[in-house]
N, C-alpha and C positions, 0 to 999 in steps of 0.2 A: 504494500500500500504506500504510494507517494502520498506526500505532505501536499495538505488538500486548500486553497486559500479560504478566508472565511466565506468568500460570497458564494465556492463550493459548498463549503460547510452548511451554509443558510440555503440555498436553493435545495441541496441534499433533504435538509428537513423538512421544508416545507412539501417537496414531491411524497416525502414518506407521509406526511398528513394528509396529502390529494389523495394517494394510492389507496390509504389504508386507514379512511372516516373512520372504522368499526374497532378500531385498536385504539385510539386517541383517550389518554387516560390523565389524571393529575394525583401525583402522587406525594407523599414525604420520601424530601430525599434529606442526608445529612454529608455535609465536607469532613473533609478529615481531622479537623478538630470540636468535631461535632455541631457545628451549626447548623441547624434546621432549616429550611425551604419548601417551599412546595415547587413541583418540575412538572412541566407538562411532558406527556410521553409519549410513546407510539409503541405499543406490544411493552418489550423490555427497554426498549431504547429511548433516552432521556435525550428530549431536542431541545429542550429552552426553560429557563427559568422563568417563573411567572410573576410579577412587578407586585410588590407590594405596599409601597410608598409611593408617595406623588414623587414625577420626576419633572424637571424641565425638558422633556425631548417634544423637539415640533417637528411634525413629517416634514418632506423634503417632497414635496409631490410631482415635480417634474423627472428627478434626478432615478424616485422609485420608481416613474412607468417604464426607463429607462430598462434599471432590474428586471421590471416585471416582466419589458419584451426577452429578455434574454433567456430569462429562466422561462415562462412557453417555449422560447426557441428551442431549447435543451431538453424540456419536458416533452417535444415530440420526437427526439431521436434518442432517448433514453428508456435503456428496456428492462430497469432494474426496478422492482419492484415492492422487496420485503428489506426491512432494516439492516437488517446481515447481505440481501446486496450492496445496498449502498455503503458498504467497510469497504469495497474493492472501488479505486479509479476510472470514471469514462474520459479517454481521452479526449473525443469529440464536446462532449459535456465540459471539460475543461478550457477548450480554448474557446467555445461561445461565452463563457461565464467571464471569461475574461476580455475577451472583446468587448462585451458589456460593461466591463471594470472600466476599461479604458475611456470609453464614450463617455460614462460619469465623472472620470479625470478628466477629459476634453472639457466639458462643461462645468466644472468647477472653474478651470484655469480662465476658462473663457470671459465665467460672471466677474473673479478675481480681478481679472484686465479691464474690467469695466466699470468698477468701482473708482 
């Protein structure tokens, strides 16, 4: 298994969520120093912790649909299905996620320049 970037890592979960509605569960998880969380899941596999405090995060709604086109893009030539696929690499799946990485660099740098 190659070293996966986060926007893999985040598109990864969210496929396993489209795939597999019937398995999506919230559980108690705890760190290794015993702190407590609740984790959302999928079967056994822990994709996200779930917010419990107010945070300051404001969407990004241009930058996401950006995301969004890539990860459908990815999501129709990816044929992995259950949690334990998604531990293995799509090459194809990686260099779209990452095109899309880049496009949302593009347009960071762009609005940056126009400021």
């Amino acid at each position: 298994m190659s070293d996966k970037s986060h926007a893999q890592k985040a598109y990864e979960k969210a496929e396993m969520v489209r795939r597999n509605p019937d398995k999506i569960n919230v559980m108690i998880a705890s760190n290794s120093i015993g702190q407590y969380s609740l984790a959302l899941m999928v079967d056994t596999a822990p994709i996200g912790l779930i917010l419990h405090e107010p945070n300051d995060l404001i969407p990004e709604f241009a930058k996401s649909e950006i995301l969004k086109k890539a990860f459908a893009e990815a999501g129709s030539v990816d044929t992995r299905t259950t949690p334990d696929d998604f531990d293995n690499d799509n090459t194809l799946v990686s260099e779209i996620i990452d095109n899309g990485i880049s496009n949302i660099e593009m347009l960071i740098k762009d609005s940056e320049e126009n400021i």
